[in-house]
N, C-alpha and C positions, 0 to 999 in steps of 0.2 A: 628203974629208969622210967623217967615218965614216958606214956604213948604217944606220940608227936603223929603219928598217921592220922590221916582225916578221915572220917565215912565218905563214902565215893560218893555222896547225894549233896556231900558240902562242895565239893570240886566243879560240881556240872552248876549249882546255885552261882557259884565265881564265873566261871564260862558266859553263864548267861547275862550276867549285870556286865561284863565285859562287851558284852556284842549290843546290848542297850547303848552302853554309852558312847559306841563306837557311831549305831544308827541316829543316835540324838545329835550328835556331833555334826554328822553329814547333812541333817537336815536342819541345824542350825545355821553353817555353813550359807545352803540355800540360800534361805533367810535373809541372813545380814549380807549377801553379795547385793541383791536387790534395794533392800533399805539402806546398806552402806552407799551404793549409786545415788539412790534418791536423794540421799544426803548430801552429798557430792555435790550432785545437781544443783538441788537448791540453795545451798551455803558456798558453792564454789563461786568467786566474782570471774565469771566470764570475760568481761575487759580485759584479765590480763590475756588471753589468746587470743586480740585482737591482729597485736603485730604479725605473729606466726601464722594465723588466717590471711590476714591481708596477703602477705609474703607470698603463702602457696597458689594462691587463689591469682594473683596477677602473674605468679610462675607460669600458670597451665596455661589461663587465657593470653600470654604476651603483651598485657598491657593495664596501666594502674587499674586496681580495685582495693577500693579503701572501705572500709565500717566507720566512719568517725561520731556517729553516737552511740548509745548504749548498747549491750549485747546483752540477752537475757536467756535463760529457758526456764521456761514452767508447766508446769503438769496439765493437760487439757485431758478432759473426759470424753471420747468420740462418741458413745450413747445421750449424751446430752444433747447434741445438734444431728442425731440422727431421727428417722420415725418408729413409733414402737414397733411397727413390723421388721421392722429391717435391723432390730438393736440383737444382738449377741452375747453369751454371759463375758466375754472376754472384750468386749464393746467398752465395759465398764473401767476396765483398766485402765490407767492414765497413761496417758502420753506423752510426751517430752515434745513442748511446743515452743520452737523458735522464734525470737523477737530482733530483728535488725532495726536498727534506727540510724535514719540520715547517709545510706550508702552512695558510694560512686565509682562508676567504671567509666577508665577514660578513652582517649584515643589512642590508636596502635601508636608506635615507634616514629614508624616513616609521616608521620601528619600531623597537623596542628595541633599541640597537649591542651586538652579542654576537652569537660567532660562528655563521654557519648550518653551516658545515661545515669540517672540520680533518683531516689525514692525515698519519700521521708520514712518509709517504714515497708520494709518487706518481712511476712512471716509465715510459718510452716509451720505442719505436727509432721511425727516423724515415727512409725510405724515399728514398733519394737519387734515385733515376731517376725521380719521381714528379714531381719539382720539375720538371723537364724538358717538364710537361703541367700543368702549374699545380692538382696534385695533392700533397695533404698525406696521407701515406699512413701511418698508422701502425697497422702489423699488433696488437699488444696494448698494453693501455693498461692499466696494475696499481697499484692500491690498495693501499696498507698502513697498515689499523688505520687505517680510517676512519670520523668520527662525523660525524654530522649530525641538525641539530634544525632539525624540519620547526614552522614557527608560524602558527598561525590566530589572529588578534586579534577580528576579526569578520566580517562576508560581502566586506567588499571590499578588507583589509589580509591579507595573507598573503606568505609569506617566498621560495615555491620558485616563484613566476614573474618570468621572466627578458623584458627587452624586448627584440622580435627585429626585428632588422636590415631593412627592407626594400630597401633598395638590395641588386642582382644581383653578386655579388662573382664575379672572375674565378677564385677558388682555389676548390675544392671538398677537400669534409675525406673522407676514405676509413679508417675506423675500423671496424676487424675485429671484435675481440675485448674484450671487457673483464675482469679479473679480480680478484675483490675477497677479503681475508684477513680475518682478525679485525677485528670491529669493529663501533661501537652508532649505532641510528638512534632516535632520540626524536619522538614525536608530539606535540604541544601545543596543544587545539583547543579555546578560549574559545568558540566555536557549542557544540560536543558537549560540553564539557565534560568533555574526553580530556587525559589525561596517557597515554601508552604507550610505553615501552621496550623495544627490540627489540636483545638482542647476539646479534650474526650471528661464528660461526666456523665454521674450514674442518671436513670431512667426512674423514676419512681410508678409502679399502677401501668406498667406497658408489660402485656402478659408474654407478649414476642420478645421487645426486644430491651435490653438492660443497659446498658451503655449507649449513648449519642454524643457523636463529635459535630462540629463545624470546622469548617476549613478556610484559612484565607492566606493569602499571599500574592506570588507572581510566579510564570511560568511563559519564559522567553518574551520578556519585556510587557506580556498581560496580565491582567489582573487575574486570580485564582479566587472563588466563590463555590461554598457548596457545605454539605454535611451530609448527616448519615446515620444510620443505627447497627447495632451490632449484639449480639448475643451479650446477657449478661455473664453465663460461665461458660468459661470456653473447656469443651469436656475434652479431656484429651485420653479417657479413659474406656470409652464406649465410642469404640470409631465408626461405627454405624451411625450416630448420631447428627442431623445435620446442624449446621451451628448457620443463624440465620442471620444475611447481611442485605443492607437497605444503604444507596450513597446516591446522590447528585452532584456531579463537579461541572462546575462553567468556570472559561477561561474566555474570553472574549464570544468569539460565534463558536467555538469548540464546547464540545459538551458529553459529559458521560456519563450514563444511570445505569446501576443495575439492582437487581432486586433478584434475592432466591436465597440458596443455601449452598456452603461450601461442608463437604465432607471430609471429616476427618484435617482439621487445618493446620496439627500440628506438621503431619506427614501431607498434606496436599492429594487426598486420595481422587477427590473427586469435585466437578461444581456443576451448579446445574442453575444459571441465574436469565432475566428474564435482560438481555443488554440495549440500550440505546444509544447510540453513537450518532455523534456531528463535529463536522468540524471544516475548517477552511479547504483542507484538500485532502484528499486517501492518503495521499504521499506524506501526512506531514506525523500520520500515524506510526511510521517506521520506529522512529525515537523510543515510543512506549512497545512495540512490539517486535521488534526486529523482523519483520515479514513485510521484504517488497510489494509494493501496492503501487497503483500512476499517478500520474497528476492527476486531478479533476478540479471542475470548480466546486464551490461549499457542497456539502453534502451530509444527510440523514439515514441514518438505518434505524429499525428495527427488529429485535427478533430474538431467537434463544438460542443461549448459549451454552453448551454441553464442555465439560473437561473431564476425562478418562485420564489419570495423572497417576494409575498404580499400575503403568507399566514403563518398560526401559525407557522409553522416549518422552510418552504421552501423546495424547488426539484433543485436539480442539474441533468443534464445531460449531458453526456459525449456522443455524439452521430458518427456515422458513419466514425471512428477514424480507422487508418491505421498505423503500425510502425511497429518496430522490437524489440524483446527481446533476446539480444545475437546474436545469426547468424539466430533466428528464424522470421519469420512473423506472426502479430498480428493484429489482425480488432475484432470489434464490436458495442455493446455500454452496458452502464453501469449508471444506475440512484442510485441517493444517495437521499435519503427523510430523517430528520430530525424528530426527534421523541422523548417519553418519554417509558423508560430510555434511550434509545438510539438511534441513527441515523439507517436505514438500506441502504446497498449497495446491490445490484441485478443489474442483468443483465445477458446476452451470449457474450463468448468470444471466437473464434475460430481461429485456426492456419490450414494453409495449409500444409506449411512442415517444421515441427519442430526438430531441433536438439536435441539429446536425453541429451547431458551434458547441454543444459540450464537450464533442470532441477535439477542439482546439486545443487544450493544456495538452492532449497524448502524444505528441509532436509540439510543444510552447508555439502553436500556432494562437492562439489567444493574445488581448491586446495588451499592452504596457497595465492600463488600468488592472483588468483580470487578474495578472500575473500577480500584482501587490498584494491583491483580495486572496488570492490562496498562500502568500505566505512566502513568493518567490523576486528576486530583484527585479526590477524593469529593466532588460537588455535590449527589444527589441529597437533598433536604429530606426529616427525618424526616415522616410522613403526606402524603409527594407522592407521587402514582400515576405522572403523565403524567413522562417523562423531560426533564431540563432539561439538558443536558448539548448543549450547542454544537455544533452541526457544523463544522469546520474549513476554512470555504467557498472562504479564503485559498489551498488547497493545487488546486483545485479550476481551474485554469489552467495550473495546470501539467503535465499533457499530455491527451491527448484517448485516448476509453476505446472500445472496441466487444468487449464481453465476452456470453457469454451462459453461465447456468448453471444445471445442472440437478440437484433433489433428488427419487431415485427412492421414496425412504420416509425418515417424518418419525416420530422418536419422540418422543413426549411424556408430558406427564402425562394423563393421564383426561381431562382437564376441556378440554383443549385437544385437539377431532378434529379435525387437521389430518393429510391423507394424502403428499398431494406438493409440490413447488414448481418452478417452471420463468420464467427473466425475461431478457429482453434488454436489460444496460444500454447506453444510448449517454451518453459523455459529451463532449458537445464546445463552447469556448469558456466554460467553466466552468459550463453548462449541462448536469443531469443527466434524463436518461429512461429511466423506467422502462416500459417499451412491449411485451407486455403483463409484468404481474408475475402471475401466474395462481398461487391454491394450489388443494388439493385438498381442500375441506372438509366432512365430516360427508357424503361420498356424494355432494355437489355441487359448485359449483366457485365459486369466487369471482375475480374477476377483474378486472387494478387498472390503468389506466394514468395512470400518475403522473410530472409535469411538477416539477422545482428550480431555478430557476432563483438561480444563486450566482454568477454574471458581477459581482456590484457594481449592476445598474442600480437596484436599493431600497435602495442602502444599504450601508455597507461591514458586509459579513458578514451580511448579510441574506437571506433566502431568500424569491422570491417562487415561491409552490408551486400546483400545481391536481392537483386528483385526481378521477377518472371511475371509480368502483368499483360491477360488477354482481356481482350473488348467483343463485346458478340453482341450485335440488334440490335446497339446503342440508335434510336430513333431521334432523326434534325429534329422533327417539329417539339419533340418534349426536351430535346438539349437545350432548347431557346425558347421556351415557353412564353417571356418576356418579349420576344420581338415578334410584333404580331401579323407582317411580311413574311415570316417564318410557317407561320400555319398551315401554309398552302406545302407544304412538303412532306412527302411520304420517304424517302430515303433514309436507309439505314448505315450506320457505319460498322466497321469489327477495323479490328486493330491490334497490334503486339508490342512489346516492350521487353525490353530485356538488358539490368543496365547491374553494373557493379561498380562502388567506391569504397574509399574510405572517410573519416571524419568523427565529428563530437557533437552534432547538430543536423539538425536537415539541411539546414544552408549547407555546410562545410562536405556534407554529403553528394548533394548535387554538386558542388564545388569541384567534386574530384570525381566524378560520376563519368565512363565508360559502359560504351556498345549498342545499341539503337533502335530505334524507333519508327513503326511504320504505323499508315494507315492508310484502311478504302470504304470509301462509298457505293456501296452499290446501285444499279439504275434507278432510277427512280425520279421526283420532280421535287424541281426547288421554284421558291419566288423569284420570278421573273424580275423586279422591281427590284430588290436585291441585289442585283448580278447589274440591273442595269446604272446603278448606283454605284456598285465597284467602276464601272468601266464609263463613268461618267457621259454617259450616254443624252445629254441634258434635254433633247428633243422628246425620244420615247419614256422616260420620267415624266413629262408634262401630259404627255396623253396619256401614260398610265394611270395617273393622278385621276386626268379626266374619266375616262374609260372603264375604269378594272383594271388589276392585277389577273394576266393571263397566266397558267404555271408553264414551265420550260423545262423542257424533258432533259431529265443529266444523267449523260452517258457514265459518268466516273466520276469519280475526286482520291485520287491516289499519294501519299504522302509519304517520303523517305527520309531519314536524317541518321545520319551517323555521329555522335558523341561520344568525342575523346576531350575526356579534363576538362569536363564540364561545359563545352564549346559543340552543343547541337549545331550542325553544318548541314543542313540541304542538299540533300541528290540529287533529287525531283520531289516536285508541290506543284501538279495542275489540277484545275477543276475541266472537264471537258462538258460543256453541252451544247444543246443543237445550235445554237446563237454568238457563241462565245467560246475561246480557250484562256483560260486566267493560269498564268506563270509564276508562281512564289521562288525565290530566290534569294538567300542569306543566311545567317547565321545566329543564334541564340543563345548570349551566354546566360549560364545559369550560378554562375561565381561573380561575374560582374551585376548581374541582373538587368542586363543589356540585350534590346532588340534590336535587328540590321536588317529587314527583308527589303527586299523590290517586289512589288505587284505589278505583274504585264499583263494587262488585258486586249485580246484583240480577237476584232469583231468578226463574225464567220456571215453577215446580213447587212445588206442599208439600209440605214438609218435615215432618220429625217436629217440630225449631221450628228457626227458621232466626234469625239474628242478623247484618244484613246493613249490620253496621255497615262506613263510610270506613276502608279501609288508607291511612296516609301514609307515602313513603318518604324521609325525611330527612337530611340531612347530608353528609358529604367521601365520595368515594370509595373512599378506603379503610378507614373505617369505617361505611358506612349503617345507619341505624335504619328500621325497619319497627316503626308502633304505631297502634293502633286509636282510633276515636274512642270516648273513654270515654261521653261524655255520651248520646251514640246508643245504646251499649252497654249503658247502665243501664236506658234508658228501654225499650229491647228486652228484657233478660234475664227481667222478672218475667212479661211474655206469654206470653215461650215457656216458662218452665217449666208454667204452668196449660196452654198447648196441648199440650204433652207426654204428659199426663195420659190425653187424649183421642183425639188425630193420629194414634195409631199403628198401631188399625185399618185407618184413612181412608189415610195416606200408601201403605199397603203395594198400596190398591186402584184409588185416583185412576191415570192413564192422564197421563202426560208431553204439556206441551201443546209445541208445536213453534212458534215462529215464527223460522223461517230467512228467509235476507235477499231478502225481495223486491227489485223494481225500485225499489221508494221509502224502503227501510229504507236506516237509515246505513250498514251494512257494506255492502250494495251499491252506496251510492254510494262509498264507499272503495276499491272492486275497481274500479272504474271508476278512480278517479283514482288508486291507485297503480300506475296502468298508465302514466299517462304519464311520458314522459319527460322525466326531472328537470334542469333549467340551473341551474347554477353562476353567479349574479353578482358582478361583479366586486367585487374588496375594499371593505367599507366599503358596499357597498348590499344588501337586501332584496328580494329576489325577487319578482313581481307575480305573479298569474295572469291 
């Protein structure tokens, strides 16, 4: 029988060619998965997974996304467009680079179908060893001749948010670079009432900046003018990096520049730019920032602008900012923090020398003209004093305020001595406090703390208001600066107030305005001439004239009035001096804008003839009549011309009788009782004693 056994050296030779062919296999394998893909790639027509792209891609996003021209991949080399220092032997490898042509994403569902954004060509390389760690890595990502229209329909229809995914996805996307070529971005904003158009193209030999747009359109019925520069790649890879931004925007007298760097923009980490602001009014800024601010007339800043954006909230600061408000100057800074329920603004803000009508828009005491110049209607009513002009109570929730600011010198007109001003607003829950508001008046000081409440609990847009205002050393001769009969007086006044309403306006305020008002003169002397002029005194006026003004010592000037519903009513109003007691009597509405006093002067001395007929002061505030009681007037005139005749020896020698206020004379009891202190009852009742 033949031997069929093998030698044992021929068995282990079989083993071994078996495990060859087994390892060649494996790494053939390798091999052709790689080259078979490549081949794939490059011989596969892409086109046809355009429909099934499309498909998924408007699936995720909720709204159309098309590819409607070509689809490609092709191999890019990432050592080629790197530097040799930075090249790696796996650098060399090719990478599968994507080619879109002619894309478009439209608008959501709920909005006009037309598209938000269009690019004739978007592409990417795509990072193969990334896949490897469930990483989508695509080092630059490039635009070309990209448009997009950004649309606002109204506060809760808008076109550039996107629903984000909350389920934890196992891929993470690793997006470097982005970089964008020729191409227009349009704004459309039904709130603002914006049309703006921005064509952005490349920068050529600008070592800062790569990209520059211009901007034109309309932005609430004005015209929009401006541009700008901007980083040519925006790194989104290296978030330390600043990516640097340069704009100009004018819209009529509005205007905003800034210049610096934003940190990290894909995430908003940080910005640090240099900002310049103006515009018709603080208030008109609200739109673009949601952060209540008052009326003013036009107005400029300058200064730096800080944003801390990589925490919960985020901090703005407005720092070391210099402008003007109206004819006044304006420096500080002012930080906004971000918050639940609401944002808060704080800071100091201080004026060197402040013009006293800038304050007019804070109160729409400013004229019909003014009010159009900042951007608001002309309401004020020809022959209305009091300001009707609505506070915006609405705005007034939307964040909470702790400002304090201060005016070193107040320039005015003559007739207004007013020196300083100093006031701590607090505003918080739509609740405003003025705590103290303190000016500096005529030598003395006047000083206000004043309660808004604009929360809604009276009423939507209602204000329920209280106001505590003391007078202290307020001095005649600087309160009347202007009348220069006045000069010769040293007397001081002090005074209280204390009043409570409701309303939508100061007018409507006062309108409904409860609890009272007092005030005294302490001793002191007034112009004679003056007094003799009230009290029609027509003899000792001609010799004053001739003569000099002598001064006339004044025991008091004491003043009460009680206001319920806006209807100030008179208790007592005498002036007492050595010569004279002057009686005020009537009523002043402050809803109609209506005055009703009687002036009773009567003479405590003879005269050469005295005619001491009833002053009546009648009519609107802004035009009062002051007229004599004729009938009084006739019945006096023909006396005193026959005492005339005679009195003028006698007046020159008779001796001034003196009755100053005793313990039981009315102005003493008015020093008495404009001492106490005054309570404010509540809206709608009358104050008892």
């Amino acid at each position: 029988m033949p031997d069929t056994t093998s030698p044992p050296g021929t068995a282990k030779q079989h083993g071994g060619h078996k495990k060859k062919k087994i390892l060649f296999g494996v790494l053939a394998t390798l091999i052709a998965i790689p080259v078979i893909a490549v081949i794939f790639i490059l011989t596969f027509d892409w086109n046809r997974a355009r429909p099934w792209l499309n498909a998924k891609v408007s699936e995720a996003i909720e709204r159309p996304f098309a590819i409607r021209g070509n689809l490609a991949v092709q191999w890019e080399v990432p050592a080629r467009s790197m530097a040799p220092s930075d090249r790696h032997l796996r650098d060399w490898l090719p990478w599968p680079h994507l080619i879109a042509n002619d894309v478009h994403v439209g608008n959501p569902a709920n909005m006009k179908q037309m598209d938000m954004a269009s690019v004739r060509q978007f592409s990417f390389s795509l990072n193969p060893f990334g896949l490897l760690h469930h990483t989508i890595g695509i080092p630059v990502l490039r635009f070309d001749s990209p448009r997009v229209e950004l649309q606002r329909t109204d506060s809760t229809h808008y076109n550039w948010v996107y629903k984000k995914e909350k389920k934890e996805s196992k891929w993470e996307l690793d997006l470097e670079r982005v970089v964008l070529t020729d191409g227009v971005v349009r704004v459309v904003d039904a709130v603002t009432d914006a049309d703006i158009t921005a064509h952005v193209r490349t920068l050529a030999n600008d070592p800062r900046y790569g990209v520059g747009f211009e901007v034109t359109g309309s932005y609430n019925g004005a015209p929009v003018t401006g541009g700008g520069k901007v980083g040519q790649v925006l790194s989104l890879k290296d978030q330390n990096v600043p990516y640097p931004v340069k704009a100009d925007m004018r819209s009529g007298p509005s205007r905003i520049a800034i210049e610096g760097t934003v940190t990290s923009p894909a995430k908003l980490k940080a910005v640090d730019l240099q900002l310049q602001l103006a515009g018709r009014s603080m208030a008109r800024l609200y739109n673009f920032t949601r952060i209540t601010l008052p009326e003013t007339p036009a107005f400029s800043t300058s200064g730096r602008l800080r944003g801390e954006l990589d925490r919960e909230y985020g901090r703005w600061t407005y720092e070391n900012f210099k402008g003007k408000v109206g004819s006044s100057d304006i420096s500080g800074k002012l930080v906004y923090e971000g918050g639940k329920p609401r944002g808060k603004l704080s800071g100091n803000v201080a004026t060197q020398k402040l013009l006293f009508s800038d304050l007019g828009p804070l109160v729409g005491g400013d004229s019909n003209e003014s009010k159009k110049a900042r951007g608001v209607d002309a309401v004020q009513p020809g022959g209305k004093v009091l300001p009707v002009e609505e506070f915006r109570t609405e705005r007034w929730k939307a964040i909470d305020a702790d400002v304090r600011y201060t005016a070193e010198s107040i320039r005015r007109e003559k007739t207004l001595p007013i020196s300083k001003l100093s006031t701590h607003l607090v505003m918080k829950d739509g609740v405003i406090t003025l705590a103290p508001l303190d000016f500096g008046v005529a030598g003395g000081t006047l000083r206000s703390t004043i309660r808004l409440d604009g929360s809604g609990a009276k009423g939507k847009n209602t204000i329920a208001a209280t106001a505590k205002v003391s007078a202290r050393k307020i001095e005649i001769k600087q309160l009347f600066p202007t009348i220069e009969k006045m000069q010769a007086t040293v007397g001081t006044i002090n005074g209280d107030a204390q009043l409570s309403a409701t309303g939508t306006s100061v007018a409507s305020l006062l309108a409904t305005s409860n609890g009272e008002v007092k005030a005294l003169v302490n001793q002191g002397t007034i112009s004679k001439m003056l007094l003799e002029m009230m009290g029609l005194n027509v003899g000792n006026i001609v010799v004053t004239k001739l003569f000099g003004d002598k001064p006339v010592q004044l025991n008091c000037m004491a003043a009460d009035f009680d206001v319920n519903k806006g209807l100030m009513q008179s208790n007592v109003f005498v002036v007492d001096t050595e010569e004279a007691l002057i009686n005020v009597n009537g009523s002043i509405s402050l809803a109609n804008e209506q005055m009703d006093l009687t002036i009773k002067p009567e003479t405590k001395a003879l005269r050469l003839f005295t005619l001491r007929a009833p002053l009546y002061v009648r009519g609107p505030f802004s035009k009062p009549d002051v007229s004599v009681d004729k009938k009084v007037l006739a019945l006096k005139a023909g006396g005193a011309a026959a005492l005339a005749a005679v009195a003028a020896p006698v007046a020159a020698l008779l001796p001034l009788i003196n009755t100053g206020p005793g313990e039981n004379s009315e102005c003493g009891r008015l020093v008495a009782l404009a001492g106490e202190k005054p309570t404010a009852p509540p809206p709608g009742k009358t104050r008892t004693r």
